[in-house]
N, C-alpha and C positions, 0 to 999 in steps of 0.2 A: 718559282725559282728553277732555273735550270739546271740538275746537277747529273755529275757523270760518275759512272761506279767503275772502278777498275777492280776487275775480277775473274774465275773462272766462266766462264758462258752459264747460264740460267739454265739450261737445258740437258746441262752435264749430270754424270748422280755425283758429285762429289762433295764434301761438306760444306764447303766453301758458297757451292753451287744453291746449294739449300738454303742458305743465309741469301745471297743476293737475290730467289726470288720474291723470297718475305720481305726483303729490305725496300726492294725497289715497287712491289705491290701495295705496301704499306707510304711509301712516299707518295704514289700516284695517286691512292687514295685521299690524301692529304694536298693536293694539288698541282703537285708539285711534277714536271717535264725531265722524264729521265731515261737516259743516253748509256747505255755502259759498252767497253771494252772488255772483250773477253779473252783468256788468255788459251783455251779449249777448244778445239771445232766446234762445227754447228752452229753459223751467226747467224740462224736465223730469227729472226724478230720474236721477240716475247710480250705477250699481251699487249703487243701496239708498240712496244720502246723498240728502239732502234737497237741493236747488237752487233758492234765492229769487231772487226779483226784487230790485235796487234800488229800486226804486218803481213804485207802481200810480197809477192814472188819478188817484186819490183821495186819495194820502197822498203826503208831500214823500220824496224822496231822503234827507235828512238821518231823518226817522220812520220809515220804511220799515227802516232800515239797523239803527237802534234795534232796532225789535223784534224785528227778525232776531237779533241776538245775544241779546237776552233772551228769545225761543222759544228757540232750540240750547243755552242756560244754558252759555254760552262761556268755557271757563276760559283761553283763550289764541285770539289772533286772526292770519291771516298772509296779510299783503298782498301779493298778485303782479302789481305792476302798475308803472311807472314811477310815481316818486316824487314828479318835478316837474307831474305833472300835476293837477288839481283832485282827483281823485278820493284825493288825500292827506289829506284832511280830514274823512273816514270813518276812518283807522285812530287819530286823535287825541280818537277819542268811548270807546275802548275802551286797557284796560292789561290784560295784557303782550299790546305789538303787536311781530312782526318782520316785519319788512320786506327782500322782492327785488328788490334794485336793476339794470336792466340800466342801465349809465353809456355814453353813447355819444358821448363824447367828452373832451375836456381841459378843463380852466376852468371845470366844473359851475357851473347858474346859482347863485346866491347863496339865492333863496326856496329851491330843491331842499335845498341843505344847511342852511337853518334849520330846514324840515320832518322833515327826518332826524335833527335833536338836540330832536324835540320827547321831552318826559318820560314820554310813554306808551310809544313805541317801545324794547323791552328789549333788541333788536338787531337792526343792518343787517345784511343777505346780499346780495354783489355774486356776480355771474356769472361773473367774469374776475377774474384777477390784476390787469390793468390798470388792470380798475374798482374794486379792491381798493386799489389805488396811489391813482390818483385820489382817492377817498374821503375815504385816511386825509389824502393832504396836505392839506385841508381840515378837519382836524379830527376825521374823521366813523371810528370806531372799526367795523371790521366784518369778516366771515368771510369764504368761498367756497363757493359750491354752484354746480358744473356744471348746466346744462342737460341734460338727459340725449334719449335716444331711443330709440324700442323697437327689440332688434337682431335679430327675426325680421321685420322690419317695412324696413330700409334694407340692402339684403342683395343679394350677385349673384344674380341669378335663376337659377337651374339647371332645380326642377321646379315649378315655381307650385305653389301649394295650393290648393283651391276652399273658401269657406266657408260650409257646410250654414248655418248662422242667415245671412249674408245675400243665399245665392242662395235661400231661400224667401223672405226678403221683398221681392227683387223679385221673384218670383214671385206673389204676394199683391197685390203696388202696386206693378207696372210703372213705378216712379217711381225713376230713377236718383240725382235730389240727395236723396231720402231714405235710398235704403242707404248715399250718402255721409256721410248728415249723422250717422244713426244706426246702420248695418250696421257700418261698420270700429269702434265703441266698445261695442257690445255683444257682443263675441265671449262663446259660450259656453263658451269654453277646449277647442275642439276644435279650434284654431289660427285665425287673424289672413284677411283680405278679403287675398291676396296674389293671386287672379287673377279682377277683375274682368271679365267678358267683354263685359260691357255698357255699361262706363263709357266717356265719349267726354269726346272734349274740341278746344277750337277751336283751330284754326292761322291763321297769315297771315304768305302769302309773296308781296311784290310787291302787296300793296294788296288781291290775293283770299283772301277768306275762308272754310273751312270745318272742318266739325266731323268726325271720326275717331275710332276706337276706341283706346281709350289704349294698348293692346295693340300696337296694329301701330306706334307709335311708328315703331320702327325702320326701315321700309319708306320713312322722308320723305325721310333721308339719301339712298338709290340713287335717289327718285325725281328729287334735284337733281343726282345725279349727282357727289356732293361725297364725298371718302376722311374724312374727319375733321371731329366734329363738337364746336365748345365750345362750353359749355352756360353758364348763367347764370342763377341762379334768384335775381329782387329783386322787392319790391313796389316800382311805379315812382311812389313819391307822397315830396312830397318833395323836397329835394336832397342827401339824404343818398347815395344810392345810386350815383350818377356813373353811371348806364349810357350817358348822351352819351357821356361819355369811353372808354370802353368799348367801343364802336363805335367812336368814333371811331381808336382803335389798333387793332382789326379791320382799317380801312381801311387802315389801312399796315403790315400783314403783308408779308415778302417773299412768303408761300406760300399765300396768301389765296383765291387761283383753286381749290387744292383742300379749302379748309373752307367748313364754311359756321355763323353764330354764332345759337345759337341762344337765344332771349329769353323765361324763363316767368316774365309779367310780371303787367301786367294792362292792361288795352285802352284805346285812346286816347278812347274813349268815357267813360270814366269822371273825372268831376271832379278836378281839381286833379294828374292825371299829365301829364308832361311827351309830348310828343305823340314819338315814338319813328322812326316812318315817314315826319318829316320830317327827322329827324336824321340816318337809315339813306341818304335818298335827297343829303342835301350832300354824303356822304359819298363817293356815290356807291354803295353796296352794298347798295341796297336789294333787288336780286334773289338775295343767299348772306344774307339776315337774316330769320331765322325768328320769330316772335312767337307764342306759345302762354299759353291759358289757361284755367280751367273754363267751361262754358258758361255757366253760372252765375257770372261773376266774382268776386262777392265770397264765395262757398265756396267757389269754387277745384274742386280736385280733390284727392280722397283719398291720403292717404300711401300706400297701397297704386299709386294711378294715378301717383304720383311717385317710386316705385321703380322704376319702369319706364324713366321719364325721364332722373332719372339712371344707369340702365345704359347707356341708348343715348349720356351722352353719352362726350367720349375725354379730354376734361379738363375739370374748370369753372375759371371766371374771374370773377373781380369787379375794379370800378373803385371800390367802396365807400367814403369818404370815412372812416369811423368805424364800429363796431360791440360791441352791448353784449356780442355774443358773436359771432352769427353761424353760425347752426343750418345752411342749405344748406352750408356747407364742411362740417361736420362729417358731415353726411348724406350728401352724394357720397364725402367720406373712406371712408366707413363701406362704399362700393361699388367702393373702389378707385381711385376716379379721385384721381390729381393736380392741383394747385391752383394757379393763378398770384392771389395775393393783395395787394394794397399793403404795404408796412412800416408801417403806423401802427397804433392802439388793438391790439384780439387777434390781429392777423395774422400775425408770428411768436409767438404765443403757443400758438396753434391747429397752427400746422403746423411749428414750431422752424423750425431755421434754416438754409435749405433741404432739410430732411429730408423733408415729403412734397408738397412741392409748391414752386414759385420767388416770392421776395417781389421784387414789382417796387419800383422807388425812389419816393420820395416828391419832387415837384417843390416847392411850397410847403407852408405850413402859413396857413389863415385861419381867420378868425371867423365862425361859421353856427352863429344860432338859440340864441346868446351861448355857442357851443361852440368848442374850437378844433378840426378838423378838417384832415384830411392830403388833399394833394390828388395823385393820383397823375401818375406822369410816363409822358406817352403812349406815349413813344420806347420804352424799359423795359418797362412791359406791352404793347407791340409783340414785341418781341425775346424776352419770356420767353415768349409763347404760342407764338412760331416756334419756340424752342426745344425744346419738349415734340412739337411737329409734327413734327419733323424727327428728333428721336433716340425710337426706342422703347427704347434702352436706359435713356435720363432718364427715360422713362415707368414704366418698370416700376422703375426704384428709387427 
């Protein structure tokens, strides 16, 4: 069958990006001739599939989209993108469309679910049981597909592997965001970019800034002199994410003098994030609050330089508000770390019911972004990060 994915480009790092290259490797596998659209730079071809633009200089989004599907002669179309955003009005030009919904909260807007009973969509696919819940109370009739991850890829580090394709191309082009951008996706199946020696990446701690080899990670910890570190990995745009809050129960750890919290965010430089190091410093903590991120910000650093991350850290923690799923839990899971997560949307979905990690309580329930959303209670993700600090027997089961 021929089918076409509209999505972020495969080559992107962004979550979305990670789902369509599994999605569409696992289809090819399966026999199947597939075409996608990408909504990202970078079209260029991924494992042999064709990678289009949305639109050029010269022709509209809406025509662009067109002929994309009528080159790939698209017998089935599949949207991986949130629903309620504009770019829902590309899967309503084509039939049979299904659609992946990440639902990131209660009370879905109204337009979201009249787009999702549009005639052409032959069926929704939510992330999460929650969003599964969600959905249907609305009306909206739909399935489940995990998000998945690659698991030579979020793995304890024991003996690193070196990978021959993209230690020759930086060798060729001393250019580290390019083996990022394109070394960890073109593996020639002689195993995965799991020991990048060159990739760096920026810290800041106390206001100074610098860049480090993502490798020696672990080296920051002794250098603050800190026994235990929690980790936190959120894009900070937004108010979904509550990393305020999040710090801000940092700050009232009993045992706070021997961790230190660590934040791979993205830098207060960049538009519309919430500025972090002045949050750190009401708190007072801003000299145990770590901030890390690509040098590059908005490609980040390679899954491969974020398995190293999450090894170093000794449990992760979010103050997250809502999630459509919630890929860093599941990726530190996958390394063994414990979780203190809020009780609302997937978070005892993901980690049951204190089975691999502690669900803090939820303080209120409000309205954000016409969503209802859980707000967590500081006191609670205080006590349950002490917690995990304090027992390594809670740790290890």
């Amino acid at each position: 069958m021929n089918i076409h994915i509209l999505s972020d480009t495969p080559r992107s790092l962004s979550a979305y990006s990670k789902i369509v290259r599994g999605l569409s490797d696992g289809l090819c596998a399966l026999g199947h001739n597939i075409t996608i659209t990408g909504f990202i730079s970078d079209f260029n071809n991924y494992h042999g599939m064709n990678v289009l633009p949305l639109s050029t200089p010269f022709t509209s989004a809406e025509q662009q989209f067109s002929s994309n599907i009528k080159s790939s002669k698209a017998e089935a179309l599949i949207c991986i993108h949130e629903a309620h955003k504009y770019q829902n009005k590309y899967s309503q030009m084509f039939s049979p469309t299904y659609f992946w919904v990440p639902v990131e909260g209660e009370g879905s807007p109204g337009h979201m679910i009249r787009d999702l009973q549009f005639p052409t969509i032959r069926e929704v696919v939510s992330q999460s049981i929650a969003g599964k819940k969600e959905l249907e109370s609305k009306g909206v009739s739909c399935n489940v597909v995990y998000p998945g991850y690659d698991p030579s890829v979020f793995t304890d580090i024991k003996s690193p592997l070196r990978c021959k394709y993209s230690m020759d191309m930086y060798q060729r082009t001393a250019d580290v965001r390019m083996l990022i951008r394109k070394g960890c996706f073109e593996c020639d199946g002689t195993g995965g970019c799991m020991w990048i020696e060159t990739e760096n990446m920026m810290i800041n701690v106390g206001g100074e800034e610098q860049d480090i080899p993502v490798h020696s990670i672990n080296e920051v910890k002794d250098i603050m002199g800190a026994e235990f570190v929690i980790g936190c990995v959120a894009q900070n745009i937004g108010t979904r994410k509550k990393i305020e809050r999040l710090i801000e129960a940092f700050s009232k750890m009993e045992n706070k003098k021997e961790c230190v919290l660590h934040l791979h965010t993205l830098p207060a430089s960049i538009k519309s994030v919430i500025d972090l190091h002045k949050v750190a410093k009401l708190w007072n903590v801003e000299d145990s609050v770590i901030f890390s991120y690509g040098i590059n910000a908005v490609e980040g650093i390679s899954d491969y330089g974020m398995n190293y991350l999450y090894n170093y850290f000794d449990i992760h923690a979010t103050a997250t508000s809502y999630e459509g799923f919630g890929m860093p839990i599941l990726e530190s899971m996958s390394v063994g770390k414990p979780q203190v997560v809020p009780a609302c949307g997937t978070g005892s979905e993901i980690i049951g019911d204190n089975e691999r990690g502690l669900l803090a309580s939820i303080y209120k329930m409000v309205i954000e972004e016409d969503l209802l959303r859980g707000i967590v209670n500081i006191e609670s993700l205080a006590d349950k990060m002490d917690a995990l600090f304090t027992s390594k027997f809670l740790r290890n089961k």
